[in-house]
C-alpha positions in Angstrom: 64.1 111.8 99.3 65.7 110.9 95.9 64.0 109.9 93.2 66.7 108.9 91.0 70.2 107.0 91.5 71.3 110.0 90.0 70.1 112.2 92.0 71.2 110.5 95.3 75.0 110.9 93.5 74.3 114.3 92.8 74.1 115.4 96.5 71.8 118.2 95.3 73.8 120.0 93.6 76.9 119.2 96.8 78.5 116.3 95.0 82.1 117.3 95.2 81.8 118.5 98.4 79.8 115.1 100.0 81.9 112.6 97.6 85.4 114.2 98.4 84.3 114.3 102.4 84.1 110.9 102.1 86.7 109.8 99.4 89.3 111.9 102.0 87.5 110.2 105.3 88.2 106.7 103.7 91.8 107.1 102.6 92.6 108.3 106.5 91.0 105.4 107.7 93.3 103.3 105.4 96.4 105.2 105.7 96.4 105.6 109.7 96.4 102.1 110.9 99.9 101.5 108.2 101.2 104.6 109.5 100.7 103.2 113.2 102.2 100.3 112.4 105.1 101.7 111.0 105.6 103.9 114.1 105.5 101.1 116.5 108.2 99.1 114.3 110.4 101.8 114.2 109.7 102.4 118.5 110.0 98.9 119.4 113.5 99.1 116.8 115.1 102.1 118.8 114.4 100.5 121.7 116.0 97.5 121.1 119.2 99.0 120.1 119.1 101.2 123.3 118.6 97.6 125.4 121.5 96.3 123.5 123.7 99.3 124.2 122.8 99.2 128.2 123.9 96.2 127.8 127.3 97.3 125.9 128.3 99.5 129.1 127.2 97.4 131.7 129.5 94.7 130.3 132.5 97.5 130.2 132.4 96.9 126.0 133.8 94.0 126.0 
């Protein structure tokens, strides 16, 4: 048990270690749901230009 605020944010005597743990946990769990987004864009974007180039040689490029 702490006794103290400060003490809680002291970690006894783990701060850095507990605090950083957490800062680092936080910013993956904000950073990994943009980066999925930005993959699926850029998937559903290749895959459109391979649809529309399919479509290119079946049509004898026209």
């Amino acid at each position: 048990m702490w006794t103290s605020p400060n003490e809680f944010f002291a970690m006894g005597g783990y701060a850095l270690y507990v605090w950083s743990s957490f800062g680092v946990c936080a910013l993956i769990l904000l950073i990994e749901p943009l980066a999925v987004r930005s993959r699926c864009k850029s998937i559903v974007k290749r895959l459109k230009k391979e649809i529309l180039a399919d479509q290119f040689d079946k049509e004898g490029g026209k």
